[in-house]
C-alpha positions in Angstrom: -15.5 -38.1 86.2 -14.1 -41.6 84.6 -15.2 -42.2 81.3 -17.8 -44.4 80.5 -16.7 -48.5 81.4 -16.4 -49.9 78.2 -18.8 -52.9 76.8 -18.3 -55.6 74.2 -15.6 -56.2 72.0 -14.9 -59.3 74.7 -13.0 -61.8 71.8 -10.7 -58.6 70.4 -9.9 -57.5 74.2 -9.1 -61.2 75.0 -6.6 -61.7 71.6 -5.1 -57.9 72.8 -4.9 -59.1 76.0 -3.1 -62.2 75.8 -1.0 -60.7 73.0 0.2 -58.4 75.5 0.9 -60.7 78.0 2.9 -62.7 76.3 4.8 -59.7 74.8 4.0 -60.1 71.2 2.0 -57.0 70.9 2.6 -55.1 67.6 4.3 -51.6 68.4 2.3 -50.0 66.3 -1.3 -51.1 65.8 -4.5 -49.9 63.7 -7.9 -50.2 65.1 -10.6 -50.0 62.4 -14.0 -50.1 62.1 -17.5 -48.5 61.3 -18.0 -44.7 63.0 -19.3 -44.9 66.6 -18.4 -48.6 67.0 -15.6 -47.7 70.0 -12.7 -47.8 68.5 -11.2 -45.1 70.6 -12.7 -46.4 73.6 -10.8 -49.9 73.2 -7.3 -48.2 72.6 -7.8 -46.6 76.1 -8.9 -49.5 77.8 -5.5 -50.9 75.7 -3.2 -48.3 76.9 -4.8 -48.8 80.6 -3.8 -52.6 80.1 -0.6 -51.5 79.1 0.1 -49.0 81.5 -1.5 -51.4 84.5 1.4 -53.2 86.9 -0.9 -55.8 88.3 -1.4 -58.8 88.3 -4.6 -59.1 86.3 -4.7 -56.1 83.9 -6.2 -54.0 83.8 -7.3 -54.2 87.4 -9.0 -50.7 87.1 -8.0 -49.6 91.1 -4.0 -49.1 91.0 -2.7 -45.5 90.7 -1.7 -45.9 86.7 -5.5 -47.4 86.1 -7.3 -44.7 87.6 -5.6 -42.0 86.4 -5.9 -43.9 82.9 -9.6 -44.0 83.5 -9.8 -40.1 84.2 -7.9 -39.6 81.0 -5.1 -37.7 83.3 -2.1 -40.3 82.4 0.6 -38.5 81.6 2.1 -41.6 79.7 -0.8 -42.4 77.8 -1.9 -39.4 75.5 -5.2 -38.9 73.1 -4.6 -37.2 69.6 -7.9 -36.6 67.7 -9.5 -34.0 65.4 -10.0 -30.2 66.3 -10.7 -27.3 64.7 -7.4 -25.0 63.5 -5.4 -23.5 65.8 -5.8 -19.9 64.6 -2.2 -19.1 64.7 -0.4 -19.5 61.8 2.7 -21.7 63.5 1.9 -22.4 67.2 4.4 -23.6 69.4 4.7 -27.1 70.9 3.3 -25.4 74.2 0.7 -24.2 72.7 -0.4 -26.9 71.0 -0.3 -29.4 74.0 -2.5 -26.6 75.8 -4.9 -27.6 73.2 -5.1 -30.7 73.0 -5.2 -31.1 77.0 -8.1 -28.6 76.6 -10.0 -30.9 74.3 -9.3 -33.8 76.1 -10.2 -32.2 79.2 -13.9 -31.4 77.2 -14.2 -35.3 76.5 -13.5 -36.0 80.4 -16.5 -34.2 81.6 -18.5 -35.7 78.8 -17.2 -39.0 80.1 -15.3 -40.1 77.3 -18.4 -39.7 75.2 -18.1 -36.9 71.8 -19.9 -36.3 68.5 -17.8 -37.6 65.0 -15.8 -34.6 64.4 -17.2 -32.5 61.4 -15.0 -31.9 58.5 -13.7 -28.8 59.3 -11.4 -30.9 62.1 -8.1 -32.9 61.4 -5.0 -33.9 62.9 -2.8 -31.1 61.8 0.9 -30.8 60.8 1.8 -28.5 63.6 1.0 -31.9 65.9 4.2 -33.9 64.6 6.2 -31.8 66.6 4.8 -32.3 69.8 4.6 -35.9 69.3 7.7 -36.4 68.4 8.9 -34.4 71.5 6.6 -36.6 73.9 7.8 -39.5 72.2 11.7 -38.7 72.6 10.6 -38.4 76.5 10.9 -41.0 78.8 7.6 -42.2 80.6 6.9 -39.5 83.6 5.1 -42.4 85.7 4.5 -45.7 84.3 7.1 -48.1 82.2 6.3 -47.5 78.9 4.2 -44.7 76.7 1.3 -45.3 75.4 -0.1 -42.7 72.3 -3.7 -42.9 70.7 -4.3 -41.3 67.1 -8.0 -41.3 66.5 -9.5 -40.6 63.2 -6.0 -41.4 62.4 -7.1 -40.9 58.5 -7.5 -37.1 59.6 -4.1 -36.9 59.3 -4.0 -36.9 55.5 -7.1 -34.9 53.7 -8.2 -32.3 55.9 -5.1 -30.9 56.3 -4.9 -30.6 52.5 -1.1 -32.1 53.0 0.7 -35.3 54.1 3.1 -33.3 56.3 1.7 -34.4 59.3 1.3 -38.2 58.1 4.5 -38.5 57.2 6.4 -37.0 60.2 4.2 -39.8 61.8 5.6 -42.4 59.8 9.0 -41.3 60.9 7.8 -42.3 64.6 6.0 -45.5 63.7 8.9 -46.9 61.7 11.8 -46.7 64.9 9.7 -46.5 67.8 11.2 -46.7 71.0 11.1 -50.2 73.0 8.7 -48.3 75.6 6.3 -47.1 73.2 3.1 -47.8 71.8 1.4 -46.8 68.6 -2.3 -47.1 68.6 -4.1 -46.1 65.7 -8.2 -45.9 64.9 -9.9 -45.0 61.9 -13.2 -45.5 60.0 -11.6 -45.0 56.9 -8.5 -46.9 56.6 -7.8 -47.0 52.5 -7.7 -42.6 53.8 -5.1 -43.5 55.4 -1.5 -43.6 53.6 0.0 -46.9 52.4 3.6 -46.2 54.0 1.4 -45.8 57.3 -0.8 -48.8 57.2 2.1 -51.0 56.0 3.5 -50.1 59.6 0.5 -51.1 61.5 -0.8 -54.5 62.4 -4.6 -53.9 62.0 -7.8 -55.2 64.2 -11.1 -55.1 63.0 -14.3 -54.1 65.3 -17.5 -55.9 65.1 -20.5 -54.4 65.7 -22.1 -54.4 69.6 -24.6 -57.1 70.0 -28.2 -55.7 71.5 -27.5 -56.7 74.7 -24.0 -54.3 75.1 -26.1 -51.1 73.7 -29.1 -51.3 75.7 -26.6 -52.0 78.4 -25.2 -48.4 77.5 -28.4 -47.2 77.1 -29.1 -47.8 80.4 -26.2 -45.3 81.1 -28.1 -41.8 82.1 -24.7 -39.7 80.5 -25.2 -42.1 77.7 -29.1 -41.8 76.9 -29.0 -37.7 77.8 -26.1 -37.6 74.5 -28.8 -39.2 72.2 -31.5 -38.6 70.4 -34.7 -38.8 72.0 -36.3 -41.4 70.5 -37.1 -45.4 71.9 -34.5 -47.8 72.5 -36.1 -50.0 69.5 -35.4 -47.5 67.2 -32.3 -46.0 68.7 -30.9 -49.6 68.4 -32.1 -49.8 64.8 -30.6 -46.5 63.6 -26.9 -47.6 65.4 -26.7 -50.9 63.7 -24.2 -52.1 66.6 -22.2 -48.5 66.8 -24.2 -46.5 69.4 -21.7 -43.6 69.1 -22.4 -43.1 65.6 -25.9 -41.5 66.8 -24.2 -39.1 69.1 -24.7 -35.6 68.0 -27.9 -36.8 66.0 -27.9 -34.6 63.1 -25.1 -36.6 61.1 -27.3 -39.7 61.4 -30.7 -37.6 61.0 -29.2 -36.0 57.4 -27.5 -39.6 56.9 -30.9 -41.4 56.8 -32.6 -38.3 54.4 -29.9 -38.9 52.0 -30.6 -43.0 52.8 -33.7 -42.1 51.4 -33.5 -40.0 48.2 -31.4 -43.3 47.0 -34.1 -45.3 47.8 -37.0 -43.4 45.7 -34.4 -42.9 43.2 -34.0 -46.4 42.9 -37.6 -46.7 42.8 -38.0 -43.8 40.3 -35.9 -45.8 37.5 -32.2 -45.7 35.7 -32.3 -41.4 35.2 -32.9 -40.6 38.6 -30.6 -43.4 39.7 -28.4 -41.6 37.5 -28.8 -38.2 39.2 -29.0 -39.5 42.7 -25.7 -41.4 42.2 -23.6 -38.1 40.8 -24.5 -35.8 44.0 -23.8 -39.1 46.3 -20.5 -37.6 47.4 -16.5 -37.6 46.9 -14.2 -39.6 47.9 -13.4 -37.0 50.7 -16.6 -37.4 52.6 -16.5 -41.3 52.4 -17.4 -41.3 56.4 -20.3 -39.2 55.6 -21.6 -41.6 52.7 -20.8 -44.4 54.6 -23.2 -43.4 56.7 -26.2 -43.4 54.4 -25.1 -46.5 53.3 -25.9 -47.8 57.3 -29.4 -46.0 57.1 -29.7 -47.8 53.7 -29.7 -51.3 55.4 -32.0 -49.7 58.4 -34.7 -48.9 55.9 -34.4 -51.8 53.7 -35.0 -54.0 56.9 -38.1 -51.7 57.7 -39.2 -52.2 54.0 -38.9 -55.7 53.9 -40.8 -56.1 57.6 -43.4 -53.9 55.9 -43.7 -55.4 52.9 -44.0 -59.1 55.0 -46.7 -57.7 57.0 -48.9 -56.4 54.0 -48.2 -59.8 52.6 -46.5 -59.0 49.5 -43.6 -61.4 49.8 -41.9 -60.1 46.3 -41.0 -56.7 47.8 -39.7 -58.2 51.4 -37.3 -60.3 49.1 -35.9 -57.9 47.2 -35.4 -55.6 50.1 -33.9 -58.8 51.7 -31.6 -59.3 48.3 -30.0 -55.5 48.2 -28.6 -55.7 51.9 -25.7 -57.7 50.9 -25.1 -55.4 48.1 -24.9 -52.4 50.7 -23.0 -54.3 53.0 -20.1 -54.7 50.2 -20.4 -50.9 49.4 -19.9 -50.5 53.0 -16.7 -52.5 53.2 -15.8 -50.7 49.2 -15.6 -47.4 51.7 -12.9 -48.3 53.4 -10.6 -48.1 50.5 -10.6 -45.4 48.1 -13.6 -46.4 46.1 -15.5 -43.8 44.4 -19.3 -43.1 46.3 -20.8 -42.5 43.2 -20.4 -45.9 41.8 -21.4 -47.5 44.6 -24.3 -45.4 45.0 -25.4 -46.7 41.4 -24.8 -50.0 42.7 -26.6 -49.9 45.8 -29.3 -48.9 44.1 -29.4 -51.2 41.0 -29.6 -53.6 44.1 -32.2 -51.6 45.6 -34.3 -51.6 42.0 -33.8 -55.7 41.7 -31.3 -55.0 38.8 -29.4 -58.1 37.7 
């Protein structure tokens, strides 16, 4: 089954595009953005275009485009987050075996999965077998194309920068036939060495009309949770995958709340809510409850309008943009606590 066509992102596809046509494209590239906002899902349709020997790429009907679609390229690999192999130093065989397993799982699924939990990274025992595909030459197409989701997974899960750094190795000399393509959520995870070898892209968030198109999508709508488009939009705040495997967003917009009351309860409980926001090593999770934040200050300001109380909409209005900056403070290594006192001082109407 092909994965899922991909909608939106039109201005960064046409900049990649044209980049690429011109042959200016960065080897090595870094693809960032909120969780669920297809990320992952542009690098493939980039490696299809790259892989593609039409005229007009990608034409999505030659031999390198379909195959690219059914995520069976043998020059364009997907590296993501998994759980541990369970043997203590697997060899290059078996660690391929694994990942083809997993990608396989994201084929029948149509290209659609959950944010990995945090028990998954992008171990050390991968360097090895990316180094030895990379030292290949491409099996079908001109050039090689490799995708590194959740690329910040390389670093803190692993509890070591082996793996990162035998990366950096690879981005620094890559072959002229190769392509580096990078995503993360988290980019200031990510280490500096890595990110100074990357030209980065940033993702905006879908307009209405791209989700509901996916919504329309049967695969799509059965991976969500059931609840209507209205509110399913609302939740996603432009990144429909971010409400795959619901239970992230579901606990997300419980913890969205507690900050809320707290910030409504006055300075101590700001105080407590603020220490258990989170560490810096769940900054995806908090980030988050930061995107239910703005989801139910909207709600509360709408509320507030339609009771009449015009005070309370506006100060719901005025902490958005205070969120927003913690929002963009996550993608660094800024501490959640701070910003959850922040976000809440906005949320209170503290100067």
């Amino acid at each position: 089954m092909p994965i899922l066509p991909l909608h939106g992102h039109e201005t960064l596809r046409a900049r990649l595009a044209d980049l690429a046509g011109a042959g200016t494209l960065p080897s090595t590239i870094l693809l960032q953005g909120p969780a669920g906002i297809g990320k992952q899902r542009v690098a493939l349709w980039l490696g299809q275009l790259l892989l593609c020997e039409s005229a007009t790429r990608p034409c999505g009907t030659c031999q390198h485009c379909r195959l690219a679609l059914d995520l069976q390229h043998p020059d364009l690999r997907w590296f993501f987050p998994h759980e541990k192999i369970k043997e203590t130093d697997p060899s290059i065989e078996e660690v391929d075996e694994r990942f083809l397993a997993d990608l396989a799982e994201r084929r029948e699924a149509a290209g659609l999965y959950a944010r990995p939990d945090g028990s998954m990274a992008i171990y050390k025992y991968t360097a090895p077998l990316l180094t030895a595909l990379a030292a290949k030459s491409p099996a079908l197409a001109k050039r090689k194309v490799f995708i590194i989701g959740d690329a910040e997974r390389m670093v803190p899960q692993a509890s070591s920068p082996e793996t990162a750094n035998a990366v950096l190795k690879l981005l620094e000399e890559p072959a002229a036939n190769t392509t580096f393509i990078l995503t993360s959520s988290e980019p200031g995870a990510l280490l500096p060495t890595i990110r100074s070898r990357t030209i980065a892209f940033r993702l905006s968030p879908l307009p209405d009309a791209a989700m509901r198109t996916l919504l329309a999508e049967p695969v799509v709508a059965a991976a969500l949770p059931n609840e209507p488009t209205d509110t399913l939009l609302a939740m996603a705040g432009g990144a429909l995958g971010s409400l795959i495997g619901g239970e992230g967003r579901r606990e997300a917009a419980g913890r969205a709340r507690q900050l809320i009351a707290a910030a409504d309860a006055g300075r101590e409980a700001m105080l407590k809510a603020a220490f258990g926001a989170g560490s810096a090593k769940a900054r995806g999770a908090f980030r988050e409850t930061l995107d239910a934040v703005v989801v139910l200050l909207r709600e509360r300001a709408k509320d507030a309008t339609d009771a009449g109380d015009a005070a309370a909409a506006m100060r719901a209005l005025r902490a958005i943009p205070a969120v927003e900056t913690a929002k963009t403070a996550t993608e660094v290594n800024a501490i959640p606590q701070l910003l959850a006192l922040e976000v809440m001082r906005a949320v209170a109407g503290d100067p």
